[in-house]
NUVOSE-385434 format. One record per residue (C-alpha): x, y, z. Coordinates in steps of 0.25 Angstrom, whole numbers, padded with zeros to 4 digits, always signed. Layout:
XYZ ...
//
This chain:
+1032+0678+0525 +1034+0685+0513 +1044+0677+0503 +1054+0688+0501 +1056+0691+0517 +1059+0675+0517 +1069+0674+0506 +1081+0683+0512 +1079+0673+0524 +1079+0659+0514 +1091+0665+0507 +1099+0669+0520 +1096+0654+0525 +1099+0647+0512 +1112+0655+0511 +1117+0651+0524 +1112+0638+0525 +1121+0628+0532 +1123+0619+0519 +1128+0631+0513 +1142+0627+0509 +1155+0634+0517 +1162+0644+0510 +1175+0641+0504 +1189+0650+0501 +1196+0649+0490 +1210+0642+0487 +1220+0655+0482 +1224+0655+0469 +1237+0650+0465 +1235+0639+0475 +1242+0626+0472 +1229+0619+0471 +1223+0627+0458 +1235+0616+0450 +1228+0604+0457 +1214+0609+0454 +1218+0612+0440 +1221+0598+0440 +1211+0593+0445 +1200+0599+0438 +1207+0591+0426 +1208+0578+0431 +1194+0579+0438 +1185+0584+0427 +1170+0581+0434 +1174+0589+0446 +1166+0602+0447 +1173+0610+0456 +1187+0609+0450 +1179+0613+0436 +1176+0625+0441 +1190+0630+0443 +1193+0641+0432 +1190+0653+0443 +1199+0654+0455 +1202+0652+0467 +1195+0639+0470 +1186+0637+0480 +1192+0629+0491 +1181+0621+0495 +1175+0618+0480 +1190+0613+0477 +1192+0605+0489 +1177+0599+0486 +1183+0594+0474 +1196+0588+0480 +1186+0581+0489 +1179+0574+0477 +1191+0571+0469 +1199+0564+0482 +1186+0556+0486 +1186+0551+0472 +1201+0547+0472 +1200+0541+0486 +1188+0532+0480 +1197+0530+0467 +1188+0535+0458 +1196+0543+0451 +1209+0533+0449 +1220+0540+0439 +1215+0555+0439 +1223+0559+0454 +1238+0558+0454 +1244+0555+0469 +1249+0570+0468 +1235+0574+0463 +1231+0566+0477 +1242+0571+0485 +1237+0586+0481 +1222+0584+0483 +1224+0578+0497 +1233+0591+0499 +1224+0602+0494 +1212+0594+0503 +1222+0597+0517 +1224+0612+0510 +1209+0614+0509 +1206+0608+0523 +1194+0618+0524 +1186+0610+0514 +1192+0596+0516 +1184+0589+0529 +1194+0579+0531 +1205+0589+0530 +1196+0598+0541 +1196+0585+0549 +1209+0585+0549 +1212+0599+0552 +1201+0596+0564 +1208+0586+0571 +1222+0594+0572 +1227+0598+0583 +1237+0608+0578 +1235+0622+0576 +1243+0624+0563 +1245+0616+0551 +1233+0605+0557 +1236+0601+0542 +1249+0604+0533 +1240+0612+0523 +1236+0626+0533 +1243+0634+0543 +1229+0635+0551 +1216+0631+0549 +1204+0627+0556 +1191+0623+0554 +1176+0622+0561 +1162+0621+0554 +1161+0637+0555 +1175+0640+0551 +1187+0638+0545 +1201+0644+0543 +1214+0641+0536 +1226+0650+0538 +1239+0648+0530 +1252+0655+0529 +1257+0661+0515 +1273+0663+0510 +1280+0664+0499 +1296+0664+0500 +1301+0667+0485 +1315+0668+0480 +1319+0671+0465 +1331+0676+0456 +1326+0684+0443 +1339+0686+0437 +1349+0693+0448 +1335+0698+0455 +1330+0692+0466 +1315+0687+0467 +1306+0684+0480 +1293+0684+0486 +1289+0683+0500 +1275+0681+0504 +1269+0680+0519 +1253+0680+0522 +1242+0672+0526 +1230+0664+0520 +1216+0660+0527 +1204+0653+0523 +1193+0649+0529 +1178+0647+0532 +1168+0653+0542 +1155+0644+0543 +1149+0638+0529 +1147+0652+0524 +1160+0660+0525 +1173+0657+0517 +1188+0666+0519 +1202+0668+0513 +1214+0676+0514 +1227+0677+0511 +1237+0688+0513 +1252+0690+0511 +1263+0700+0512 +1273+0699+0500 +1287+0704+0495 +1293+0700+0482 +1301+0703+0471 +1296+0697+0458 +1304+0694+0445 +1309+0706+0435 +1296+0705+0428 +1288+0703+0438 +1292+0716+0444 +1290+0724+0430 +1276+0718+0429 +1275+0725+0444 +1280+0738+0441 +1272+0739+0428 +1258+0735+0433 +1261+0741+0449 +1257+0726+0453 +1261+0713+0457 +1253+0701+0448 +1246+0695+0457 +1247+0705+0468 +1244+0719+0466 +1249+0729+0473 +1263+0731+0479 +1273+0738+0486 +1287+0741+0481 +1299+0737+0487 +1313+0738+0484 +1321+0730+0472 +1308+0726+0464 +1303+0718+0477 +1286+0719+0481 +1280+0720+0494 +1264+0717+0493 +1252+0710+0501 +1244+0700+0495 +1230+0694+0500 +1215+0688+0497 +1205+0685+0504 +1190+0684+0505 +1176+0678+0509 +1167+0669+0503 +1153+0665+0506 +1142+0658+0501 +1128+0657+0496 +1123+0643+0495 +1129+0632+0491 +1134+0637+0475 +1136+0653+0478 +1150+0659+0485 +1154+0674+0487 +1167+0677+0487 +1173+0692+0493 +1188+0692+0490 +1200+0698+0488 +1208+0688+0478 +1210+0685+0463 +1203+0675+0453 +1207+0667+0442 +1198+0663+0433 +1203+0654+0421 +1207+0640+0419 +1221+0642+0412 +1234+0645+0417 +1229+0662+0414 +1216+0667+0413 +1209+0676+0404 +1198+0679+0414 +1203+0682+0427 +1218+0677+0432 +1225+0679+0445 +1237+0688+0440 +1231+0702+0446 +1229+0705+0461 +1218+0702+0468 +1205+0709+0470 +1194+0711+0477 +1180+0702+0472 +1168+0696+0476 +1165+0684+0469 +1152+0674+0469 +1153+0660+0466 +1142+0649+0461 +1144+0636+0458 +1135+0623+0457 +1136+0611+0448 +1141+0615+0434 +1142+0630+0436 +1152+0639+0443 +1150+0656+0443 +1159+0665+0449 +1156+0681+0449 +1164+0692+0454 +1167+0706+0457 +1180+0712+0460 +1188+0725+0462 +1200+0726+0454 +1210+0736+0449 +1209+0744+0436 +1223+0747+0431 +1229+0759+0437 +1243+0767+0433 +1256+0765+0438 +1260+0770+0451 +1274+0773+0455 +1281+0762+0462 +1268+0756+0464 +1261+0764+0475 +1251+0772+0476 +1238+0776+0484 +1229+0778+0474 +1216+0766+0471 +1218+0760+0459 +1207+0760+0451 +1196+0752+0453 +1190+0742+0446 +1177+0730+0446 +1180+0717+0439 +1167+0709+0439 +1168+0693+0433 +1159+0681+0432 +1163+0668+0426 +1153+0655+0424 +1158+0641+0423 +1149+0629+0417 +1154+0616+0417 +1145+0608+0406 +1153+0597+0409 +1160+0593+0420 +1174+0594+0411 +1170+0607+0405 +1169+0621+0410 +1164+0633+0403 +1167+0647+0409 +1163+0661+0406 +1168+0673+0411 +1165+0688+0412 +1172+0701+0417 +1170+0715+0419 +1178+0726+0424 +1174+0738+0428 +1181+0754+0432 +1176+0760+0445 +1180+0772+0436 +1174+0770+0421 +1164+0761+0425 +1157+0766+0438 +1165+0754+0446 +1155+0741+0449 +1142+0741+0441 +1131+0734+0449 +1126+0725+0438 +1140+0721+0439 +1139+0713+0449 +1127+0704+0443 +1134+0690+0444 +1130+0684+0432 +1139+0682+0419 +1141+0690+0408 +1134+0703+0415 +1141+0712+0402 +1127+0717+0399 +1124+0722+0413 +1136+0728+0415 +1135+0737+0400 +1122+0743+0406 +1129+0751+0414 +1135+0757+0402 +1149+0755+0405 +1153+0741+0407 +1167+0739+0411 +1176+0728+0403 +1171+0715+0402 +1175+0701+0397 +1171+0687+0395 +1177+0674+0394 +1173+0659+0390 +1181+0647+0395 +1182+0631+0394 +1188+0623+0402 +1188+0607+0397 +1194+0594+0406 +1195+0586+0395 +1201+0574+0401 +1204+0572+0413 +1218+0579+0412 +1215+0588+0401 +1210+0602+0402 +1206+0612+0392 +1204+0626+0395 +1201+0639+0387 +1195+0654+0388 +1191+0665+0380 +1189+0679+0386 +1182+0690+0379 +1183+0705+0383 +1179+0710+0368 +1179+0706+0354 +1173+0710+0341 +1165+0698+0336 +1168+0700+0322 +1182+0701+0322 +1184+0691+0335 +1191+0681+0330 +1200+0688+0319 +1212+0688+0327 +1220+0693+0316 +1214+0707+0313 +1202+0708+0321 +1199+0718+0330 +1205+0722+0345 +1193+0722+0352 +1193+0709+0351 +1198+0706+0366 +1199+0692+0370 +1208+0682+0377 +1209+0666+0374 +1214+0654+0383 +1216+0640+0380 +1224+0630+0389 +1224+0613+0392 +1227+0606+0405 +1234+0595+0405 +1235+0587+0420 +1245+0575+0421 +1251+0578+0408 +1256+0567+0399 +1252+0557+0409 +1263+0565+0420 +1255+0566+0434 +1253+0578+0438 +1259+0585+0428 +1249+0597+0423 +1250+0604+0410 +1243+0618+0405 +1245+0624+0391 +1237+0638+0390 +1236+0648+0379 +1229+0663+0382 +1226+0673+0372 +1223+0687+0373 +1219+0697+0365 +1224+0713+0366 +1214+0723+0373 +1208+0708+0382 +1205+0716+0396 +1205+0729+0392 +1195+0740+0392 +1193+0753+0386 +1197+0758+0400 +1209+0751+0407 +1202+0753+0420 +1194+0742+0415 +1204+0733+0411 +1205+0719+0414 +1215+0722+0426 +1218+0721+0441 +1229+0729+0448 +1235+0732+0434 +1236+0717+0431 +1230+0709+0422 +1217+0700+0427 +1218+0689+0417 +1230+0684+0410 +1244+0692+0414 +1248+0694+0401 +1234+0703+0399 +1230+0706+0385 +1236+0704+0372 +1244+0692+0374 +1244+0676+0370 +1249+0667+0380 +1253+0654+0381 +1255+0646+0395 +1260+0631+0398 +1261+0626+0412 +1266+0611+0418 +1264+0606+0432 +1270+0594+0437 +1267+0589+0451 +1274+0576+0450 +1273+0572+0467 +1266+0580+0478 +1271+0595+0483 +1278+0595+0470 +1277+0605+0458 +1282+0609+0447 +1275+0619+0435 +1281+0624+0422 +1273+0636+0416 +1279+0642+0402 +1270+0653+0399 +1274+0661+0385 +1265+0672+0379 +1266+0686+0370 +1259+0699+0373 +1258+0711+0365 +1261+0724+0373 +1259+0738+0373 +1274+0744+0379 +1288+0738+0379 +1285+0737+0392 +1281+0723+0397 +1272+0728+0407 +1265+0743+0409 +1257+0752+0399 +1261+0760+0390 +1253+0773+0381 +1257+0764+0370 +1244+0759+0361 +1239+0745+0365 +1240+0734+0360 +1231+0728+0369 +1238+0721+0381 +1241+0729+0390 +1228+0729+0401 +1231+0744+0408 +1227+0750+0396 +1213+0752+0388 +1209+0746+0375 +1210+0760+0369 +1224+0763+0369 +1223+0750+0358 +1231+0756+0346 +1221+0746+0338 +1209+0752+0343 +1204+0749+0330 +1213+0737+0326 +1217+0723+0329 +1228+0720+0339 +1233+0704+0341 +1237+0699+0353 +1252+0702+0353 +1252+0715+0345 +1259+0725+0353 +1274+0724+0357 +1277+0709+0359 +1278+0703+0372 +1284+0688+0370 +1284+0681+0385 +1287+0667+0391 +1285+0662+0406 +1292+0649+0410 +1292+0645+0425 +1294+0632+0432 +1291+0630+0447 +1291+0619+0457 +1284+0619+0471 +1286+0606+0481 +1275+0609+0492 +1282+0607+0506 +1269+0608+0512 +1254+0611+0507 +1256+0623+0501 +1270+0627+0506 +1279+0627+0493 +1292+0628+0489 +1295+0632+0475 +1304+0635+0464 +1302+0643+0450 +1308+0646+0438 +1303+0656+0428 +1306+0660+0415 +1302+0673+0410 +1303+0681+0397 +1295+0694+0392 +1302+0698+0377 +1297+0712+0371 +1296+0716+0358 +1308+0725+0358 +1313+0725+0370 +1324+0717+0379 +1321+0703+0382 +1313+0701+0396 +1318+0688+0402 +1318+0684+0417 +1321+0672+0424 +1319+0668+0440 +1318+0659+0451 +1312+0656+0462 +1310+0648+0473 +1303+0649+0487 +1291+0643+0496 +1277+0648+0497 +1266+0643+0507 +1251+0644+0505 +1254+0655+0493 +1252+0653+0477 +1265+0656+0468 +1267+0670+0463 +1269+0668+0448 +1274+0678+0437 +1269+0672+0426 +1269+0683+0415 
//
């Protein structure tokens, strides 16, 4: 028989092969275990799945692998003095929460005889060597006071994950919402026509929000080191507090995404349909498409130690309109793919990025990233008087786990730097923009930025976080939010480069009309049951214009929340 009538056949067998490792979901992003992880991977500096943390959301079953390692060492006490008994408390925890990938937490689901809650972790779940389902319930119950307005959210929906066979891996979540945000928030809505985070809504009456939020998707694999992913969710890709590649601050989207990792390398690749930016719309309806766009990303990691990680990153955005929508040889999976993507002679916008991320000691960690969407190599470091082509963004930050000898007290100091024009394009259909938000840093383009954050989690179920965030931006219109016919001054991400009024110029970051802005917010959370929190916040806020009346808010809020990650407003 002929060699290329056998092959289809080799492949088909070695794909689906009964070694071949089952398919794993993903734990959802502002999930209370991303803090642990984070910690971890400091303290455990040799552990290679907790390295390769800078994209997410995280694979279940990789994370809960390295759980697995990291409590058979401690129960064999060979890693005395790097867990904490709330460090153990938490692990032994997120082991019950992630059941699907614990046997001895199977087992014990196994053996129950109770329909619901056969562990406190999961309203349902069930599990056989051909499948396997976890079903919880999601709520949010919020109260505030901004000033003499009320505030509130209230959230009701439903996750699921699960398996089918060693081949086949699910999520999903949905939720119906009603809320009524801060002042500023409620600008930013009005402004954009979206909620961050969210996307699309439905007015109601006296500032409140009516919209439906869900994700959900399918993985599979092929072999032991290759997994496809076909979603509807968000990514964040970063190892700071923000990101200058890809943050989770917009709504989601629609992607397929491939996965390799084996020994010291990790490669994600993706392809996704996003939303170019579109006009305002009275009282935000309307029954027209937005305009379509295809984000296209791939990032490498390397670990040349097991404490080091180097990372590189690429982007392309593409109109459906001024670039023909999706190229072909766009979607070749390899990195840096510029050159392919010119010879169809119009190549969309594109950017890079390098980053490094160092665990030092074993509660130290360094972290820093520079993008790159265009620059002009004689003049790229003359940040006094170069020129405005040069369009870039800088991040450098240091984590600092059981601070000053404190257990379990965490510290983050991050400072981000970006330049006027970063993620803009000659057309704002190509702008570095979903849904009329910004995919990277909130604050956009043309902004410095600098963030300190404290967690102290002194017994177990018990935590507390202080965030002081402080940062100025250069704008376009007196107006905090929204464009103007103004010319730019570079951070503003609706429009195009060409309405710069220093085409031919230099522009610094903070040229424009100045934008002085600190965040302070302090929150504690005791966990009644796993994943069922109570909480309680205050947030201190002020946005002062050049010019114009000072812009300070204040609120509180307090509330519980089951299986559902905290809505922050943290611009």
């Amino acid at each position: 028989m002929q060699i290329r009538k056998v092959l289809p056949f080799l492949l088909f067998a070695f794909c689906f092969h009964k070694k071949v490792h089952a398919q794993s979901d993903f734990i959802p992003l502002g999930d209370p275990q991303e803090a642990f992880i984070k910690r971890m991977e400091i303290k455990f500096r040799n552990e290679p799945q907790l390295q390769f943390s800078t994209v997410r959301p995280y694979s279940r079953q990789r994370i809960t692998e390295a759980y697995l390692r990291i409590d058979s060492l401690d129960r064999t006490g060979s890693i005395d003095g790097l867990l904490t008994d709330v460090d153990r408390a938490d692990l032994q925890q997120y082991l019950t929460v992630n059941a699907t990938w614990s046997p001895e937490n199977k087992y014990q689901v196994n053996q129950s005889n109770k329909t619901f809650f056969k562990t406190p972790a999961h309203l349902f779940e069930s599990y056989s060597d051909k499948f396997g389902i976890v079903v919880d319930p999601m709520l949010t119950f919020q109260y505030g006071k901004n000033k003499s307005m009320s505030t509130y959210q209230n959230s009701l929906g439903l996750s699921m994950h699960g398996n089918i066979g060693s081949h086949f891996g699910f999520f999903g979540s949905y939720t119906g919402n009603i809320e009524k945000d801060p002042g500023y928030v409620q600008d930013f809505i009005q402004a954009y026509q979206a909620v961050p985070g969210i996307g699309y809504y439905n007015n109601g009456k006296n500032g409140r929000i009516n919209y439906n939020y869900w994700t959900g998707g399918i993985t599979t694999n092929v072999g032991k080191h290759i997994d496809f992913e076909l979603a509807y969710d968000k990514f964040f890709i970063g190892d700071g507090y923000r990101s200058l590649y890809l943050s989770d601050f917009s709504a989601p989207y629609l992607f397929l995404k491939m996965h390799f990792q084996t020994g010291r390398f990790e490669y994600t690749t993706a392809i996704a349909r996003t939303y170019a930016p579109y006009g305002i719309v009275a009282n935000g309806l309307d029954d027209q498409n937005r305009p379509s766009n295809y984000m296209v990303f791939h990032y490498f990691n390397f670990q040349p130690w097991r404490w080091l990680k180097l990372g590189f990153f690429e982007n392309n955005m593409f109109n459906n309109e001024k670039n023909g929508g999706i190229q072909l040889g766009m979607l070749n999976p390899f990195i840096f793919n510029r050159a392919m993507s010119q010879n169809v002679g119009n190549s969309g916008k594109s950017s890079i990025g390098l980053d490094l991320k160092a665990n030092v000691t074993s509660n130290v960690q360094l972290y820093g990233t520079i993008l790159i969407n265009e620059f002009v190599a004689k003049e790229v470091f003359n940040y006094g008087s170069g020129d405005w082509r040069n369009k870039h963004g800088i991040q450098f930050g240091a984590k600092y786990t059981d601070a000053f000898n404190v257990k379990n007290l965490d510290l983050l100091g991050e400072y981000n730097w970006v330049r006027p024009f970063t993620y803009t394009d000659k057309w704002n259909v190509n702008n570095y923009v979903h849904y009329n938000m910004p995919l990277a840093d909130p604050l956009g383009a043309n902004f410095h930025e600098l963030i300190g954050v404290a967690n102290y989690h002194p017994i177990p179920k018990l935590f507390f976080t202080a965030k002081i965030i402080g940062y100025k931006k250069g704008l376009d219109t007196t107006a905090e939010f929204g464009t103007s016919t103004q010319p730019l001054n570079g951070g503003d991400l609706l429009r195009p480069y060409t309405d710069a009024h220093a085409a031919n110029g230099y522009v610094k970051v903070g040229d424009g009309i100045p934008l002085n802005g600190l965040f302070g917010s302090f929150q504690a959370s005791y966990e009644i049951l796993p994943n069922l929190f109570f909480d309680g916040n205050i947030t201190f806020r002020k946005a002062d214009i050049q010019g114009m009346p000072k812009n300070h808010t204040n609120y509180f809020s307090f509330g519980i929340r089951w299986n559902m990650a905290r809505r922050n407003f943290e611009f």
